[in-house]
N, C-alpha and C positions, 0 to 999 in steps of 0.2 A: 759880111753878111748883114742883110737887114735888120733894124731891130722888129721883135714880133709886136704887130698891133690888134686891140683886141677891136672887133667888130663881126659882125655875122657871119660866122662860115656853116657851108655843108662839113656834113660830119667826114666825109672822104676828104674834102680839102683841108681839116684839122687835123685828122689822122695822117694824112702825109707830112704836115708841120712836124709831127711827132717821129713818124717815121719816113725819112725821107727814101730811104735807098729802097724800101720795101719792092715787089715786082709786081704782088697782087694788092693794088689798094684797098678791095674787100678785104684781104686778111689785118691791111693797117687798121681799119674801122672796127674790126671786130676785136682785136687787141686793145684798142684803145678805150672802148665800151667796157673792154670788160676790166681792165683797169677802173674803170668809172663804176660799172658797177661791185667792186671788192671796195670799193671806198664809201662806205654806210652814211658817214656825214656828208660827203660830195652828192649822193646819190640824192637823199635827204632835201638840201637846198636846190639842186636841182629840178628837182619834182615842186616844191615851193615856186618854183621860178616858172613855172608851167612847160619842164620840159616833159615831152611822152618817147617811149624807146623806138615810135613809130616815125619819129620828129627827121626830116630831112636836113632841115636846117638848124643850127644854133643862135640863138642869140646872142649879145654882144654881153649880155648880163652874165647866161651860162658859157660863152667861154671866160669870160673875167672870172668864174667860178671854179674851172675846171685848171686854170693856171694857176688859180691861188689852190690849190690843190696839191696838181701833179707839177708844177713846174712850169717854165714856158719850154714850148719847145727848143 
């Protein structure tokens, strides 16, 4: 397997990192969001980092964030 690299993904392309086998990648993203948001301080730095819940794409900042976090995929 690859190692995971941090750099800009859409929130569906990270969500499947996370969840790969899923069938509806909407449900990956919404799972993963919502992980993201029960995590008060992830959420916190995020928003500092100028993410918005509207945000299609990620940064390389806020996935560096969300893996020091939740883990890498």
């Amino acid at each position: 397997m690859e190692a995971f690299k941090i750099r800009p993904y859409t929130k569906k392309e990270l969500a499947l990192c996370y969840f790969p086998d899923s069938l509806n990648p909407h449900s990956a993203v919404n799972t993963l969001m919502g992980w993201v948001n029960r995590c008060e301080p992830l959420r916190r730095e995020l928003e500092a980092a100028g993410y918005r819940k509207t945000d299609k794409w990620l940064s390389p900042r806020q996935v560096e964030l969300i893996t020091r976090y939740l883990g890498e995929p």
